[in-house]
PLY file of the C-alpha trace (Angstrom):
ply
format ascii 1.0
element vertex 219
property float x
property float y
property float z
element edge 218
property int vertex1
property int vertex2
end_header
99.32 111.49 100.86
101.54 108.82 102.39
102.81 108.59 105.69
105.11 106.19 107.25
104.63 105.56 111.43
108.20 103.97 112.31
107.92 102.78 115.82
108.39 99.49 117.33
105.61 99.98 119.87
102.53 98.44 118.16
100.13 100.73 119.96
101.34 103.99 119.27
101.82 103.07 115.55
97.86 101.89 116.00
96.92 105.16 117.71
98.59 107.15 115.25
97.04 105.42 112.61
93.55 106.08 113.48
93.79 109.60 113.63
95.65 109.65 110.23
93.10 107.49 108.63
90.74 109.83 109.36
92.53 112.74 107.91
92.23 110.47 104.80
96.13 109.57 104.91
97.35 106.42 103.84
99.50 105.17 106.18
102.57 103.02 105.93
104.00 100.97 109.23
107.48 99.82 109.63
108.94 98.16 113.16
112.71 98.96 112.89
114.72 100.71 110.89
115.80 98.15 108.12
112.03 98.26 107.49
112.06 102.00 106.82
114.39 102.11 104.58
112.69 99.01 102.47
109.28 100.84 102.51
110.78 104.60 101.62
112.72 102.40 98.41
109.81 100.98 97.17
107.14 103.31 98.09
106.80 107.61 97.39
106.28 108.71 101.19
105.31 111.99 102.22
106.58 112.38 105.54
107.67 109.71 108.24
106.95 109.32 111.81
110.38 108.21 113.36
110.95 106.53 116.46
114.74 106.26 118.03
114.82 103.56 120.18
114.07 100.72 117.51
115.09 97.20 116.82
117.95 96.21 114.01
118.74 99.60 112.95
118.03 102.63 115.40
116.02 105.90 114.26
119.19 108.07 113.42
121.11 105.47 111.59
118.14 105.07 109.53
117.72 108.90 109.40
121.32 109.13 107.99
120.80 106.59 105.56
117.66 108.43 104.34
118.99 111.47 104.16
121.41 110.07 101.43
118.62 109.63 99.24
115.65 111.74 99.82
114.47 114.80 101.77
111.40 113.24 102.71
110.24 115.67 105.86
110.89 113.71 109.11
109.49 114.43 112.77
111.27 112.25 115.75
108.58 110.35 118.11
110.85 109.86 120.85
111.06 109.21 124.61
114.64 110.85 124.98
114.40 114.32 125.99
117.84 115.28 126.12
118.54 118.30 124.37
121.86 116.44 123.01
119.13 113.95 121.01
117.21 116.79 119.75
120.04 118.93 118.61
121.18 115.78 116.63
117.59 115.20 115.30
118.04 118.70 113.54
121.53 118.23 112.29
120.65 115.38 110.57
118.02 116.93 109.04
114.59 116.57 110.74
111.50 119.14 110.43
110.24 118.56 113.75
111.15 116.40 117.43
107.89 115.35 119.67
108.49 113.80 123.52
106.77 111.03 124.52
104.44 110.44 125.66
102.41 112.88 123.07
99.00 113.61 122.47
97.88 112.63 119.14
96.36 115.56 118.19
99.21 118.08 118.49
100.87 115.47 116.24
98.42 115.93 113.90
98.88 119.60 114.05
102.64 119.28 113.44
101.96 117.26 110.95
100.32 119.41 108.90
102.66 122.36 109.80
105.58 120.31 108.36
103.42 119.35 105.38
102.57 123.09 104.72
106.75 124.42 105.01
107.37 121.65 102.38
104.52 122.97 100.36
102.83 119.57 99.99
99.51 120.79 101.71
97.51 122.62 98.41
96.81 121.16 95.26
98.55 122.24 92.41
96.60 123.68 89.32
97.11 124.72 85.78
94.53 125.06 83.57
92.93 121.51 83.90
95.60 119.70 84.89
95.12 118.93 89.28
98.02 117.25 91.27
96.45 116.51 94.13
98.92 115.88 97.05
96.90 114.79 99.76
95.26 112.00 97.27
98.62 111.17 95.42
96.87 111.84 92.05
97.08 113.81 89.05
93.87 114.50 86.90
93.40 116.42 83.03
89.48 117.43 82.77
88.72 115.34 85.79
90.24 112.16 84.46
93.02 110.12 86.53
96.27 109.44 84.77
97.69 106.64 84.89
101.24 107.00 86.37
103.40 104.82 87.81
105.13 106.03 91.07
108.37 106.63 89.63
106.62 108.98 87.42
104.51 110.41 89.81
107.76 111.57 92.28
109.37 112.67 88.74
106.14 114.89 88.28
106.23 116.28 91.73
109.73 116.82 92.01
109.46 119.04 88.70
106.47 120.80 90.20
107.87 121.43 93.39
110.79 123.32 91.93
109.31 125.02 88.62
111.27 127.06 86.55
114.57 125.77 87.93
116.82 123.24 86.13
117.09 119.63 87.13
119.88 117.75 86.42
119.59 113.83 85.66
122.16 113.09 88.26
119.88 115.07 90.74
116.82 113.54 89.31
118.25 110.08 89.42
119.55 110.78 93.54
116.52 112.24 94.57
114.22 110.10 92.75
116.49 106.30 92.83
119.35 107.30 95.31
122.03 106.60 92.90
120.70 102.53 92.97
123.66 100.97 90.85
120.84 100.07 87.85
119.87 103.46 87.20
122.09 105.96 84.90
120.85 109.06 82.85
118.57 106.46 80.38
116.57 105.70 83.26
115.61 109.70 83.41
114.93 109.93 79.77
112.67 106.78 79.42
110.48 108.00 82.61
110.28 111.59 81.37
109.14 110.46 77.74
106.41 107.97 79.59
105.36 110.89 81.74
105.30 113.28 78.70
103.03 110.73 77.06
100.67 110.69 79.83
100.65 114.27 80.01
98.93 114.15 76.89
99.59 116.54 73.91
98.25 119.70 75.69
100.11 119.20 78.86
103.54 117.01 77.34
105.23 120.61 77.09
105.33 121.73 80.06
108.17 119.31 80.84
111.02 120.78 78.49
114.20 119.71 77.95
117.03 121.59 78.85
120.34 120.90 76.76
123.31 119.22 78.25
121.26 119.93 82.03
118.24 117.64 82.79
114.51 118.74 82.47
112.80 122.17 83.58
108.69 121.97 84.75
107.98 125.46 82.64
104.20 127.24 82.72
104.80 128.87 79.77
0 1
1 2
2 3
3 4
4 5
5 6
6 7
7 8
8 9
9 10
10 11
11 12
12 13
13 14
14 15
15 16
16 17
17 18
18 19
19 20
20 21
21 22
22 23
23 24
24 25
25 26
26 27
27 28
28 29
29 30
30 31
31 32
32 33
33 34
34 35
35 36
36 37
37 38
38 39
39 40
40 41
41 42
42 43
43 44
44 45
45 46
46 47
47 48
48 49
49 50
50 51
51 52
52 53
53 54
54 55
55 56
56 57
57 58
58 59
59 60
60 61
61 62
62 63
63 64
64 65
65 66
66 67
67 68
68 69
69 70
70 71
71 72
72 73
73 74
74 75
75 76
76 77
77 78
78 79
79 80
80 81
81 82
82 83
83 84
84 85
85 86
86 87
87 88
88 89
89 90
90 91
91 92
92 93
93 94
94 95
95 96
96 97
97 98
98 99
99 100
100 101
101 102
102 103
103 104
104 105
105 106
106 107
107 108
108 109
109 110
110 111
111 112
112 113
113 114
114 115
115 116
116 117
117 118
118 119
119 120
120 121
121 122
122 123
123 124
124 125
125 126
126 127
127 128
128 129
129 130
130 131
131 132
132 133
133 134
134 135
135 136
136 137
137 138
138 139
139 140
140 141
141 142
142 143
143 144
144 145
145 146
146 147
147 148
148 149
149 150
150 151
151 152
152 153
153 154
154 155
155 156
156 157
157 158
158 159
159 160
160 161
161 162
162 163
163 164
164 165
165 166
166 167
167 168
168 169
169 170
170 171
171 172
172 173
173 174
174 175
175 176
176 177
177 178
178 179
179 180
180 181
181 182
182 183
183 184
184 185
185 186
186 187
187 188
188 189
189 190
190 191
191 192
192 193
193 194
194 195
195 196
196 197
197 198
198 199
199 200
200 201
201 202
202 203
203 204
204 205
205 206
206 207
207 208
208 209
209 210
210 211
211 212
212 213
213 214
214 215
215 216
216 217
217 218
């Protein structure tokens, strides 16, 4: 599972990092803002560690500008503890706010409180097929597939909201943020790669639904 620390203070981001590391996250680091958003664009992240008071671009501009394109879950690492910033943290959309300074281990804690609300704590498991969160991997009979991370957020966006059906156009904004290259061809090609992974026992459970999107369906 990936986590991104977003703080400008080197040694918090190194503190932090230690005690994810040994909770077997991988962990992502970003100075400012501008940085975030880079990283979140290029990498899937699970949940971000956002500071306010950063370089270039501050934590809520960035948190408004990620909020366009994701709902990764967010908790503020801030020294402001007026009520006004925390109110604002949670109207732009964040899952938790932490004062500094903090003890690491109660962030650890609300980390994996956050983790468990967005469901992203438990495997998921059907049959022999094992997305493991935490690990960022999905196996058939104990094999790793191959995915790339495109397909990988495709597959766990799917998962995540089984039996319901997903548009391209939200596909394409959750997964790409509307980038100007993408359109609905850019769905179709990663859901027939992903299908293809899937393998001919597993390829099904992705099914098309007409004129829609695609539907994750344990039939």
């Amino acid at each position: 599972m990936n986590i991104l620390i977003a703080d400008d203070e080197k040694l918090i981001r190194n503190v932090l990092k230690e005690y994810l590391l040994v909770e077997n996250y991988h962990v992502f680091e970003a100075n400012d803002g501008k940085e975030v958003l880079d990283i979140i664009r290029n990498n899937c992240i699970d949940l971000i560690l956002l500071d306010i008071m950063m370089p270039n671009m501050d934590g809520f501009s960035a948190l408004k500008e990620i909020k366009k394109e994701n709902n990764i879950p967010v908790i503020v690492l801030s020294a402001r503890k007026e009520e006004y910033d925390k109110l604002l943290g949670f109207d732009l959309g964040i899952d938790d706010y932490i004062t500094k300074p903090f003890s690491p281990k109660e962030v650890m804690a609300r980390i994996k409180a956050v983790l468990k609300r967005n469901n992203m704590g438990e495997n998921f498991t059907y049959k022999d097929l094992v997305i493991d969160y935490m690990g960022h991997t999905v196996k058939i009979n104990n094999e790793e597939l191959k995915l790339t991370p495109k397909e990988y957020e495709i597959l766990i966006y799917l998962v995540k909201n089984k039996g319901i059906a997903i548009s391209r156009e939200a596909i394409l904004s959750k997964i790409w943020g509307y980038t100007a290259y993408c359109d609905d061809r850019t769905v179709d090609t990663h859901i027939k790669k992903l299908r293809n992974n899937l393998g001919k026992d597993y390829r099904d459970l992705i099914t098309t639904v007409r004129n829609i999107g695609y539907k994750f369906e344990i039939k």
